[in-house]
N, C-alpha and C positions, 0 to 999 in steps of 0.2 A: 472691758474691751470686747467687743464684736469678733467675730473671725466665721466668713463660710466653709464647713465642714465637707458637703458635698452637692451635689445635685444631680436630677436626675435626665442630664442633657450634658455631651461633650461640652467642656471648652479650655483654652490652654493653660494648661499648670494643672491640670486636674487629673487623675489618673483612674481607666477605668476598673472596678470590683464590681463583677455581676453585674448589674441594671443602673447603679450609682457612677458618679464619676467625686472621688475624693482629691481634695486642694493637699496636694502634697506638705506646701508651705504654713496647711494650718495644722497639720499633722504634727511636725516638726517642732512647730512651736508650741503645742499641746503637753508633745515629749518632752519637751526642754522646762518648762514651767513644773510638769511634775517630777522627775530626775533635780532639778534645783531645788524643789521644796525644803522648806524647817523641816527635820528630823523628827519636829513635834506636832505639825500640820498633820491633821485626817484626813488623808486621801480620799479623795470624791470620784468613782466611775460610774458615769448615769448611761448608757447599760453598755452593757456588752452583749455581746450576739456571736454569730454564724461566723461573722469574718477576723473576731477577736478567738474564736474557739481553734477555729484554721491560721491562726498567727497573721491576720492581716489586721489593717486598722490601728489600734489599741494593743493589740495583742501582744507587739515587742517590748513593748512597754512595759504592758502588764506585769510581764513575765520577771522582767530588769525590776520591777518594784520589788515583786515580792523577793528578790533573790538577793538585793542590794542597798532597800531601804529600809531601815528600822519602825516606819509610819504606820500606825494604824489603817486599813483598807474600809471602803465604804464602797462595795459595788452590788448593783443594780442587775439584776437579768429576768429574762420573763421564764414564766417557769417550765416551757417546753424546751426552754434549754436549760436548764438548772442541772441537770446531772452530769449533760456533757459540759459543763462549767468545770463544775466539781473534780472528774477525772481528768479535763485537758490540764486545768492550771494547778495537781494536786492539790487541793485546798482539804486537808485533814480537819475533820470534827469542824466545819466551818459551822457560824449563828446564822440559821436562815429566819428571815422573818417573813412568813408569807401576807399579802396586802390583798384584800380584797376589792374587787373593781367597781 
């Protein structure tokens, strides 16, 4: 299933972060889908950034995963944020892999 995440133009149900305007309601259903997950599903975050680091977006989630779900994590970030990754969301001895562009 489809779902618009945000755009870079008002319009209603969409809530402004910086220069982006985010769909509350895909938000929501984002959260909900990965908080229901199997216990045994590998969590997929394709990335995280600035507004996941500062608890917006992703970031309550994030947070709710690692603190409340037993699931493997698979996330994504580029690598000028890769440190403040690491100290926002404590990720001790986390596996980086770095990818060549």
């Amino acid at each position: 299933e489809e779902r618009l995440l945000c755009l870079d133009h008002p319009k209603d149900g969409f809530k402004q972060n910086g220069r982006f305007y985010f769909c509350e309601a895909t938000i929501e259903y984002g959260e909900a889908l990965l908080k229901n997950s199997d216990d045994t599903s590998i969590l997929v975050i394709d990335e995280i950034g600035l507004f996941e680091i500062r608890g917006e977006v992703w970031g309550p989630v994030l947070r709710y995963l690692m603190r409340q779900k037993p699931n493997p994590l698979l996330i994504t970030v580029r690598s000028q944020f890769l440190e403040q990754a690491i100290k926002s969301f404590h990720l001790f001895d986390p596996s980086v892999f770095h990818l060549s562009e």
